[in-house]
mmCIF entry with sequence, helices, sheets and N, C-alpha, C, O atoms, coordinates in Angstrom:
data_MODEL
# 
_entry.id   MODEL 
# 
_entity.id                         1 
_entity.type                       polymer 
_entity.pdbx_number_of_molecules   1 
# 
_entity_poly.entity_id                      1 
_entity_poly.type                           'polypeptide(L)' 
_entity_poly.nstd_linkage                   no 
_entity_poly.nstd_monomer                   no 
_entity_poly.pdbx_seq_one_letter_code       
;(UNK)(UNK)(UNK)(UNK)(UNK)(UNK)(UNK)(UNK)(UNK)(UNK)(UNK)(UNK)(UNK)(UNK)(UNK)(UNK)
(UNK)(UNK)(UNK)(UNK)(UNK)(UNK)(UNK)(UNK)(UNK)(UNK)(UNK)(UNK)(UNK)(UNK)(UNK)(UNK)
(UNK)(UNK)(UNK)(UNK)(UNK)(UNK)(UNK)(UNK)(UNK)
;
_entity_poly.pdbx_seq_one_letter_code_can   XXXXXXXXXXXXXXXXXXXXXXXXXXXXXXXXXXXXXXXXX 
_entity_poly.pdbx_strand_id                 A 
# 
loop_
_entity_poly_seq.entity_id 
_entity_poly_seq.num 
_entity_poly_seq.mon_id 
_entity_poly_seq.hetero 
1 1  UNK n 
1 2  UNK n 
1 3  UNK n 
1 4  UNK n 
1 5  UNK n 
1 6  UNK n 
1 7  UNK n 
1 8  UNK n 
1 9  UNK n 
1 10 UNK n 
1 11 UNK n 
1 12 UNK n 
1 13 UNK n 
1 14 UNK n 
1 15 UNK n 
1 16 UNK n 
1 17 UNK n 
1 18 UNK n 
1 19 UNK n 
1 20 UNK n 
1 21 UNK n 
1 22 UNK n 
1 23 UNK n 
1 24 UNK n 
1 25 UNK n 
1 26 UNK n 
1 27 UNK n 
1 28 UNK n 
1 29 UNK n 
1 30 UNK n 
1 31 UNK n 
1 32 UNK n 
1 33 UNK n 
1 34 UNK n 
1 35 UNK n 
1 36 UNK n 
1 37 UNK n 
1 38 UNK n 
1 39 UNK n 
1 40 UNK n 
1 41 UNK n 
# 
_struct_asym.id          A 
_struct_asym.entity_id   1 
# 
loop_
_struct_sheet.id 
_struct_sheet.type 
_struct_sheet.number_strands 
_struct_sheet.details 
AA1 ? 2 ? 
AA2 ? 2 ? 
AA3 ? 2 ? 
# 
loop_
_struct_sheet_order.sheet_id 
_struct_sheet_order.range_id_1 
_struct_sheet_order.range_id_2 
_struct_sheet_order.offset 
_struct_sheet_order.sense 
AA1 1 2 ? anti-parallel 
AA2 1 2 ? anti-parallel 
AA3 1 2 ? anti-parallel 
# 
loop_
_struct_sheet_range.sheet_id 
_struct_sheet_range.id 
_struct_sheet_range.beg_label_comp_id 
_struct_sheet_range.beg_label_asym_id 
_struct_sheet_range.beg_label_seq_id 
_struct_sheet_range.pdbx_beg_PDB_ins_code 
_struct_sheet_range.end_label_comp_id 
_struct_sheet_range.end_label_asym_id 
_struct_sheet_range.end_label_seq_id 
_struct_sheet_range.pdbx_end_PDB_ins_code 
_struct_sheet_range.beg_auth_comp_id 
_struct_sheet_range.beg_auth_asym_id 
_struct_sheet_range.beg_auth_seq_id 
_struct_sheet_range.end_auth_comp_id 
_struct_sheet_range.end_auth_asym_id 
_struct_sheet_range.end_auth_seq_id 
AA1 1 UNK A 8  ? UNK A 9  ? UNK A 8  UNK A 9  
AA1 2 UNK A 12 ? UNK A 13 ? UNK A 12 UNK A 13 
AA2 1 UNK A 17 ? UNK A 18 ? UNK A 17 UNK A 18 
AA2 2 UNK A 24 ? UNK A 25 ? UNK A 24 UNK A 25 
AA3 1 UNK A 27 ? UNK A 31 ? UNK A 27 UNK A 31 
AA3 2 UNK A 36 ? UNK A 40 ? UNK A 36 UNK A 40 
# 
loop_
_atom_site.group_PDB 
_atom_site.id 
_atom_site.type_symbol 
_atom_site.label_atom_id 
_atom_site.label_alt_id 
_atom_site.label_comp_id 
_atom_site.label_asym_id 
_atom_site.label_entity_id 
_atom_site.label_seq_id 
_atom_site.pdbx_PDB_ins_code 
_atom_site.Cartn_x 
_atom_site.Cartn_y 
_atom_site.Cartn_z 
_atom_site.occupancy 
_atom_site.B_iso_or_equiv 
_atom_site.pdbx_formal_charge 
_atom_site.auth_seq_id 
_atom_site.auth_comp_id 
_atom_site.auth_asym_id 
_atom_site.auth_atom_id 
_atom_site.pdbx_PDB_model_num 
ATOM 1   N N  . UNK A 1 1  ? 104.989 95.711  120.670 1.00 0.00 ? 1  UNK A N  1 
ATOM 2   C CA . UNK A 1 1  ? 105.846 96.824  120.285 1.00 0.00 ? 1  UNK A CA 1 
ATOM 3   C C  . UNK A 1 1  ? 106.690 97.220  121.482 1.00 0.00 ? 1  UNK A C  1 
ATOM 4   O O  . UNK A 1 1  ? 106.050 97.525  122.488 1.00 0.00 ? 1  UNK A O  1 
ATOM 5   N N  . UNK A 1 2  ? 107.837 97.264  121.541 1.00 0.00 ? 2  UNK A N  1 
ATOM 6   C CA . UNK A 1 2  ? 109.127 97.704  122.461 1.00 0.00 ? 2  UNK A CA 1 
ATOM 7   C C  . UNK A 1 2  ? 109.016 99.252  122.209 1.00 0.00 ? 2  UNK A C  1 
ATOM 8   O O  . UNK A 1 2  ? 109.206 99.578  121.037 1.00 0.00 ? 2  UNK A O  1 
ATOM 9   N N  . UNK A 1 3  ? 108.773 100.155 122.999 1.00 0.00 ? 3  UNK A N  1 
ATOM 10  C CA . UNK A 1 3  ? 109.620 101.580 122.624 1.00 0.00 ? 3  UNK A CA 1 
ATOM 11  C C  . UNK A 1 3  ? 110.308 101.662 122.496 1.00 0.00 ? 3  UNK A C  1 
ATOM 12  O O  . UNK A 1 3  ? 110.973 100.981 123.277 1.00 0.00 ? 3  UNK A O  1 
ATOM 13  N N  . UNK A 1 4  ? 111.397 102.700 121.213 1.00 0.00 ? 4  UNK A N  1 
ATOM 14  C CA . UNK A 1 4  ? 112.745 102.542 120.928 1.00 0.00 ? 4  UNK A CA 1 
ATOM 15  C C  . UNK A 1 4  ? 112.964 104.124 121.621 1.00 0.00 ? 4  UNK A C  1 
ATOM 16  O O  . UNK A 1 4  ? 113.883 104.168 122.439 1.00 0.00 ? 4  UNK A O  1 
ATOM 17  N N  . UNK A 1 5  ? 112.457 105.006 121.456 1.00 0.00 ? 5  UNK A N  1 
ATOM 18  C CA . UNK A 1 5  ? 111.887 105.832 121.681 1.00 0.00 ? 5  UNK A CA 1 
ATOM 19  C C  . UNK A 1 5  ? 110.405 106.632 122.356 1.00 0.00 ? 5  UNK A C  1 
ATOM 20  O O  . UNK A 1 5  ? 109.227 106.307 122.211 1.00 0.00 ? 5  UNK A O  1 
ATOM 21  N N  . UNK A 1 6  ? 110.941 107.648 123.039 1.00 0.00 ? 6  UNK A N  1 
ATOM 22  C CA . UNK A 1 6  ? 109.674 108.656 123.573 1.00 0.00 ? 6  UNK A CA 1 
ATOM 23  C C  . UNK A 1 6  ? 109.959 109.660 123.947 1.00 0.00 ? 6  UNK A C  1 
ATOM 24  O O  . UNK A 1 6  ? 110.448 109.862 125.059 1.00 0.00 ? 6  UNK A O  1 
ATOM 25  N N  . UNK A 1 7  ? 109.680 110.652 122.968 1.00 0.00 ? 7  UNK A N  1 
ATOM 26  C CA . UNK A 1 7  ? 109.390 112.312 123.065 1.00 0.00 ? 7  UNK A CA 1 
ATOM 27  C C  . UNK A 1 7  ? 108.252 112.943 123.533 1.00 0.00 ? 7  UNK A C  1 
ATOM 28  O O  . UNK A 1 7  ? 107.294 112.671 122.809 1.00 0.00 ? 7  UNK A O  1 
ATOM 29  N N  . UNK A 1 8  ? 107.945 113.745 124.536 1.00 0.00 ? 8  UNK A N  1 
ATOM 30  C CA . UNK A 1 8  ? 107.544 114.780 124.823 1.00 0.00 ? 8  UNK A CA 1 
ATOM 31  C C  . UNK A 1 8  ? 107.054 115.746 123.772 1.00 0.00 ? 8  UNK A C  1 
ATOM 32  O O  . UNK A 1 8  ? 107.755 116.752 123.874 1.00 0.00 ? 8  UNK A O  1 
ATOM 33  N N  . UNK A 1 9  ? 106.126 115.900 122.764 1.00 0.00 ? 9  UNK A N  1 
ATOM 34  C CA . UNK A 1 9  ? 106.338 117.341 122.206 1.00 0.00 ? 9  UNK A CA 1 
ATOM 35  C C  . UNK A 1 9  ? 104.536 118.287 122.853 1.00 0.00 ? 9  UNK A C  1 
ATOM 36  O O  . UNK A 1 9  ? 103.368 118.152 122.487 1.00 0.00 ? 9  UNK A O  1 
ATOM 37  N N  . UNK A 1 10 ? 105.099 119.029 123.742 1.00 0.00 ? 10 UNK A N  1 
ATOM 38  C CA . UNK A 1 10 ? 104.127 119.953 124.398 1.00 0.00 ? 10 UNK A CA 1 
ATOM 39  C C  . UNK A 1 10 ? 102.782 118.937 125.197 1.00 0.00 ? 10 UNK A C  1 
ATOM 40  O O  . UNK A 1 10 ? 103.033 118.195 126.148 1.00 0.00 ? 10 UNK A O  1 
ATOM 41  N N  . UNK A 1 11 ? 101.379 119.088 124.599 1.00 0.00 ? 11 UNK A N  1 
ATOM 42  C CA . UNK A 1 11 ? 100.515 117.978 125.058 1.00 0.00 ? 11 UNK A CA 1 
ATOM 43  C C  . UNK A 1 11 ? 100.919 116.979 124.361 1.00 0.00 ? 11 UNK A C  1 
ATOM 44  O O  . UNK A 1 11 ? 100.271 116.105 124.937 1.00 0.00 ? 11 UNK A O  1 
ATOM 45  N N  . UNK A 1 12 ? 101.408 116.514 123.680 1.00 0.00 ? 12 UNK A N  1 
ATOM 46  C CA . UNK A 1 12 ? 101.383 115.177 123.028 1.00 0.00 ? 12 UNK A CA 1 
ATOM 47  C C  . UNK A 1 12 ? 102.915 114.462 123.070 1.00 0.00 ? 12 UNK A C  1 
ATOM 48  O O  . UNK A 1 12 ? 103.969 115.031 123.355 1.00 0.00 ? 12 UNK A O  1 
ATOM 49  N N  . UNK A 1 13 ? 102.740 113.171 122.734 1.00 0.00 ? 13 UNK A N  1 
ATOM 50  C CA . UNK A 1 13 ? 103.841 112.158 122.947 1.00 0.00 ? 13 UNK A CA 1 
ATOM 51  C C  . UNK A 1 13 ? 104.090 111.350 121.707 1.00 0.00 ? 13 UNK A C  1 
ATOM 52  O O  . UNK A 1 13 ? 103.139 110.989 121.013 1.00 0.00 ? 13 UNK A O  1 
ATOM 53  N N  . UNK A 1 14 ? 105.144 111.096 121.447 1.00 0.00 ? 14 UNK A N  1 
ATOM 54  C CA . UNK A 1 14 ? 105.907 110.545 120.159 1.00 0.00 ? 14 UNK A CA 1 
ATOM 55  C C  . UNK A 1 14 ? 106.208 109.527 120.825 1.00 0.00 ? 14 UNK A C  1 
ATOM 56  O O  . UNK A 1 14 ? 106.587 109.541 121.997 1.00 0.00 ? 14 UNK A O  1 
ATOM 57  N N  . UNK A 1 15 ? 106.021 108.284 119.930 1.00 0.00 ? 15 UNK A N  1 
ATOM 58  C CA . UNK A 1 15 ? 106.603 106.754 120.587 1.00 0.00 ? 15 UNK A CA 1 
ATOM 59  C C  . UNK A 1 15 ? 107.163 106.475 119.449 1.00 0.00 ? 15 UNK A C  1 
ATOM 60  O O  . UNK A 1 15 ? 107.107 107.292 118.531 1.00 0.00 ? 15 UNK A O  1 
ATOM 61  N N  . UNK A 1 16 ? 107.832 105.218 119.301 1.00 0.00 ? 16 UNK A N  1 
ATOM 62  C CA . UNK A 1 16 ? 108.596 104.672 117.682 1.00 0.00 ? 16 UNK A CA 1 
ATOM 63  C C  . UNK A 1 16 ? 109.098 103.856 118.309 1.00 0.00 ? 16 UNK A C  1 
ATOM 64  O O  . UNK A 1 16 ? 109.644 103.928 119.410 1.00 0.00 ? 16 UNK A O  1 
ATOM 65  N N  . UNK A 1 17 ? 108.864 102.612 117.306 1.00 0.00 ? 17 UNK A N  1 
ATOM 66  C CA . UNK A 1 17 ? 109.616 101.218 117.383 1.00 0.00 ? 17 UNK A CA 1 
ATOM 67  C C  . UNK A 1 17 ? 109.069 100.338 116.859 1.00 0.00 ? 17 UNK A C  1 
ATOM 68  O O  . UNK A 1 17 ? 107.975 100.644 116.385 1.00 0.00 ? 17 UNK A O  1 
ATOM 69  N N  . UNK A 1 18 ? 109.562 98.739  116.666 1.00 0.00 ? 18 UNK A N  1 
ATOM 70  C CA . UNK A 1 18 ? 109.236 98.082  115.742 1.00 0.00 ? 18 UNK A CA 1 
ATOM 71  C C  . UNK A 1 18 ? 108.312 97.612  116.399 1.00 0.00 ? 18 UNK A C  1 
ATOM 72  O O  . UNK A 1 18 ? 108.202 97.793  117.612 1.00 0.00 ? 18 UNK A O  1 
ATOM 73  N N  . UNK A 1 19 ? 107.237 96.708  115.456 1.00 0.00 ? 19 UNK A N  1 
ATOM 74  C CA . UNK A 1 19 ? 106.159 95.677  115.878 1.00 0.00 ? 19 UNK A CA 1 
ATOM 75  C C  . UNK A 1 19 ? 107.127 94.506  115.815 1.00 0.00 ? 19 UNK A C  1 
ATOM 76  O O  . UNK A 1 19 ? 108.321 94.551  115.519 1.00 0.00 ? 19 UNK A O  1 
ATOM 77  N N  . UNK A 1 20 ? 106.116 93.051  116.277 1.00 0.00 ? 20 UNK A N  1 
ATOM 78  C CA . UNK A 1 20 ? 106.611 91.494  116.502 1.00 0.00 ? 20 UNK A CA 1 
ATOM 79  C C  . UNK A 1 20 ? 107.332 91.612  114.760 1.00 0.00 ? 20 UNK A C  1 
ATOM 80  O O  . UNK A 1 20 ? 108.506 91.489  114.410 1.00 0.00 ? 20 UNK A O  1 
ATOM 81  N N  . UNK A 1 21 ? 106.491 91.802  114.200 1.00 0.00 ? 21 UNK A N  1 
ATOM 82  C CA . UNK A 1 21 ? 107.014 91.767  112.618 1.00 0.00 ? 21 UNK A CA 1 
ATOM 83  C C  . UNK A 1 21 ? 108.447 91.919  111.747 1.00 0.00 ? 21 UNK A C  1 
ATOM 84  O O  . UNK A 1 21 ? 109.031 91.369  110.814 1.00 0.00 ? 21 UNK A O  1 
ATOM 85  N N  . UNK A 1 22 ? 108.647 93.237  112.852 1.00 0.00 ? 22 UNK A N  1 
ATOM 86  C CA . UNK A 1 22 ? 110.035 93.919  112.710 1.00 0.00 ? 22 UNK A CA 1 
ATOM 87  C C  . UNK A 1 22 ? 109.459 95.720  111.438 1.00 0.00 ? 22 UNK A C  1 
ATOM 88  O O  . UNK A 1 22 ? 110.254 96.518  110.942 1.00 0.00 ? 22 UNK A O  1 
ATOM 89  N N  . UNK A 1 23 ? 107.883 95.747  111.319 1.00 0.00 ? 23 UNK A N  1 
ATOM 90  C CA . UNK A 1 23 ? 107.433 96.932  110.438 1.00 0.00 ? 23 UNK A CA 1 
ATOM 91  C C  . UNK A 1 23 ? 107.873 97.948  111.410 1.00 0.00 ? 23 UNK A C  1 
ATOM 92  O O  . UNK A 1 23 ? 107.584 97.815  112.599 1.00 0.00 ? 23 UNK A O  1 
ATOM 93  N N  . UNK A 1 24 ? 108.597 99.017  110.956 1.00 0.00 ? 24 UNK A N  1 
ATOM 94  C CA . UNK A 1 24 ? 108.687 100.484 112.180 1.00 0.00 ? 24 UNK A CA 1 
ATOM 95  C C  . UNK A 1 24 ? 107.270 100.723 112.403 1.00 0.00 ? 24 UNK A C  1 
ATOM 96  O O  . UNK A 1 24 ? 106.511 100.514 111.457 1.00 0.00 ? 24 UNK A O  1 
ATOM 97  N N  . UNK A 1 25 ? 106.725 101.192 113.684 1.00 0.00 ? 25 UNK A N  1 
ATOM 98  C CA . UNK A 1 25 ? 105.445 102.032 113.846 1.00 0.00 ? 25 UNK A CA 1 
ATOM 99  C C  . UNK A 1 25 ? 105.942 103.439 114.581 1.00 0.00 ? 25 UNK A C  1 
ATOM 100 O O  . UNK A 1 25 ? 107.022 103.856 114.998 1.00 0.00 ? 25 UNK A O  1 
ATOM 101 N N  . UNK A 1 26 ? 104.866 103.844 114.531 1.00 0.00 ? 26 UNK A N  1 
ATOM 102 C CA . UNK A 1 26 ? 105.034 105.643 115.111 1.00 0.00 ? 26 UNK A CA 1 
ATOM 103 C C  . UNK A 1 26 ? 103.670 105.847 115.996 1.00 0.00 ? 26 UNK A C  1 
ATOM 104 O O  . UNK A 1 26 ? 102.640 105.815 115.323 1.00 0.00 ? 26 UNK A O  1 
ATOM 105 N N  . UNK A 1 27 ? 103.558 105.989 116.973 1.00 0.00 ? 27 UNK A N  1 
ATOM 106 C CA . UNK A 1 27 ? 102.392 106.722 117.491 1.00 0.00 ? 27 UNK A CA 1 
ATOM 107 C C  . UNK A 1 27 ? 102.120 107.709 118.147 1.00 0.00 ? 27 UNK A C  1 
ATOM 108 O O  . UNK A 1 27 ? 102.914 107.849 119.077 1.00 0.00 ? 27 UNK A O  1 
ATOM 109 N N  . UNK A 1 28 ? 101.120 108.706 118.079 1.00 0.00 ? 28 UNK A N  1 
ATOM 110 C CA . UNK A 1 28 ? 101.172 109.656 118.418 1.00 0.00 ? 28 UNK A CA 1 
ATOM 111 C C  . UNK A 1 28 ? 100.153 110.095 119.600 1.00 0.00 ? 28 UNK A C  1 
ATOM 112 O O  . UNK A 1 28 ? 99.151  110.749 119.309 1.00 0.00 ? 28 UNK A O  1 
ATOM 113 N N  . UNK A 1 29 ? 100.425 109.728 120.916 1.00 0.00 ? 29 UNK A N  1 
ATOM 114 C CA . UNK A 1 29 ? 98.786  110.272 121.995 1.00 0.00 ? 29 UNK A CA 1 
ATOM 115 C C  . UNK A 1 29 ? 99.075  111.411 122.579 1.00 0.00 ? 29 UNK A C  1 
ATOM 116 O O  . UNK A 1 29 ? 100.056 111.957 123.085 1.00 0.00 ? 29 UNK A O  1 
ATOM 117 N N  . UNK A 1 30 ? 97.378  111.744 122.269 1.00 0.00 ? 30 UNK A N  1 
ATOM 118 C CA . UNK A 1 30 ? 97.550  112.960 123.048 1.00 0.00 ? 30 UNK A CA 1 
ATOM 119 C C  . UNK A 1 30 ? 96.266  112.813 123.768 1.00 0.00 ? 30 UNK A C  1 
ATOM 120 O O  . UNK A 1 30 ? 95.510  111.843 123.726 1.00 0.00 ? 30 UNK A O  1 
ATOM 121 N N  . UNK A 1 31 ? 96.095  114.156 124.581 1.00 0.00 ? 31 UNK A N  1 
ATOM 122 C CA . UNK A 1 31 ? 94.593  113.827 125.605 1.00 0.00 ? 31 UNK A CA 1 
ATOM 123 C C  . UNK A 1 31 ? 93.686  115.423 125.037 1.00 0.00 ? 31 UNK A C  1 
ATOM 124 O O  . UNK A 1 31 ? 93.886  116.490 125.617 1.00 0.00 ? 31 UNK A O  1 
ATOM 125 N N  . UNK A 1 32 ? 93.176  115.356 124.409 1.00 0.00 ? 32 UNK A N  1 
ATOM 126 C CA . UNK A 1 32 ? 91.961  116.324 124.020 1.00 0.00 ? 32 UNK A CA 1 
ATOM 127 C C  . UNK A 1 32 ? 90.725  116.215 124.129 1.00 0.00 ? 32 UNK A C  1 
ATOM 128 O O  . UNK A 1 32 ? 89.904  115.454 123.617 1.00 0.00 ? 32 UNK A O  1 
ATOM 129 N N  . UNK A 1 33 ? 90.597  117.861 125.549 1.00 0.00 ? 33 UNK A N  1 
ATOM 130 C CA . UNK A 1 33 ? 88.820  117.579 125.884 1.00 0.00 ? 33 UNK A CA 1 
ATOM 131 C C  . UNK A 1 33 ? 88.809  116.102 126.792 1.00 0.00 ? 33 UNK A C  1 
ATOM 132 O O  . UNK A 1 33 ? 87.775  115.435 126.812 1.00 0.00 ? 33 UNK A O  1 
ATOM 133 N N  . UNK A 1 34 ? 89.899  115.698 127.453 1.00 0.00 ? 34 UNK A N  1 
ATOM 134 C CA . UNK A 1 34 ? 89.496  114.371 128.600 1.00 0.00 ? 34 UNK A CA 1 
ATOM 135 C C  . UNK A 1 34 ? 89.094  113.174 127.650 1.00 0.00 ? 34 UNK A C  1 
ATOM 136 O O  . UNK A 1 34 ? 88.341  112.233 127.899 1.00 0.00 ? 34 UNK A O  1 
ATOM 137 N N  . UNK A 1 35 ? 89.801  113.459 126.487 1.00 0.00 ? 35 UNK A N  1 
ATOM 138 C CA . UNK A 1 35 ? 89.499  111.715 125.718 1.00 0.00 ? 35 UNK A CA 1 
ATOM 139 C C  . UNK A 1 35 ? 91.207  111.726 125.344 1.00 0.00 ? 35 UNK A C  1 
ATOM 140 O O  . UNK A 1 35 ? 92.001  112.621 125.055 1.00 0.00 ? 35 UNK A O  1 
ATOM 141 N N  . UNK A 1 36 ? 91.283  110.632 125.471 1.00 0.00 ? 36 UNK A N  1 
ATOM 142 C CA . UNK A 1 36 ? 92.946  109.566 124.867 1.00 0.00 ? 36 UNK A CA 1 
ATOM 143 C C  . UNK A 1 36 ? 93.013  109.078 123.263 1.00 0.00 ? 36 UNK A C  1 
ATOM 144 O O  . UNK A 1 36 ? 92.409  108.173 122.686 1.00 0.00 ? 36 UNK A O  1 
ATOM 145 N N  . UNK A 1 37 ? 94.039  110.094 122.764 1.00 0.00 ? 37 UNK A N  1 
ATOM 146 C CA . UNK A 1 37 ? 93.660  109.942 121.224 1.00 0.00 ? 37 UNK A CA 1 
ATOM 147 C C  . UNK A 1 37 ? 95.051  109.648 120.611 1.00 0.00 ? 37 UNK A C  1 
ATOM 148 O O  . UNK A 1 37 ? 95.933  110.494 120.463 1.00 0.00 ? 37 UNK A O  1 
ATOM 149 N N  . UNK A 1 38 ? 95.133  108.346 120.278 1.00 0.00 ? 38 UNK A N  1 
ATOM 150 C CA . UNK A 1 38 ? 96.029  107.632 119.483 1.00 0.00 ? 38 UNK A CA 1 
ATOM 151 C C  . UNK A 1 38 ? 96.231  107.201 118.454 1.00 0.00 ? 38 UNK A C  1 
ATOM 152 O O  . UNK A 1 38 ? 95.780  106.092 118.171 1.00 0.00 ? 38 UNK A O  1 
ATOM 153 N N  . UNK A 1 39 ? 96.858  107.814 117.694 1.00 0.00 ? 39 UNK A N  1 
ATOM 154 C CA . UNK A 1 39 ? 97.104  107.755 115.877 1.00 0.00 ? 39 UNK A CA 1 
ATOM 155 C C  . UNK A 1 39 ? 98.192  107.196 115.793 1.00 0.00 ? 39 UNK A C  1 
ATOM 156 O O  . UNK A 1 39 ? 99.118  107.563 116.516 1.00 0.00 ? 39 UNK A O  1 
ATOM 157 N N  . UNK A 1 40 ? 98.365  106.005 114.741 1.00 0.00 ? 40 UNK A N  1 
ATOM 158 C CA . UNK A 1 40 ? 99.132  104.968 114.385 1.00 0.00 ? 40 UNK A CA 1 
ATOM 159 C C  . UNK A 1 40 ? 99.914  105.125 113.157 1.00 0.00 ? 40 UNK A C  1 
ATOM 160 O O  . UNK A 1 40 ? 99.182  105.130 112.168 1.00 0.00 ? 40 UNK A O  1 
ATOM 161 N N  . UNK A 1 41 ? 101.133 105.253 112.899 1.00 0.00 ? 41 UNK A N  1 
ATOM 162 C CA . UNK A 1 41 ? 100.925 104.988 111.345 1.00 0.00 ? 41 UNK A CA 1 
ATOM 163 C C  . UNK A 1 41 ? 102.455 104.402 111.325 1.00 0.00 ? 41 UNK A C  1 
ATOM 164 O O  . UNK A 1 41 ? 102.943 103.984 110.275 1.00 0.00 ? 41 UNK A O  1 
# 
């Protein structure tokens, strides 16, 4: 996945861009409580 994009929003970070495939993805990390939490969709 290339970032096409990356936002800042407060603790957490917005990524977006395509996979090898060419499907858009979105992910979302943030750090809560000292763990790295990354949601895909």
């Amino acid at each position: 996945m290339n970032a096409r994009s990356c936002a800042a929003d407060g603790e957490k970070w917005r990524v977006s861009g395509a996979d090898v495939s060419g499907d858009e993805l979105v992910l979302i990390v943030a750090i809560e409580a000292g763990v790295i939490v990354v949601t895909l969709f």
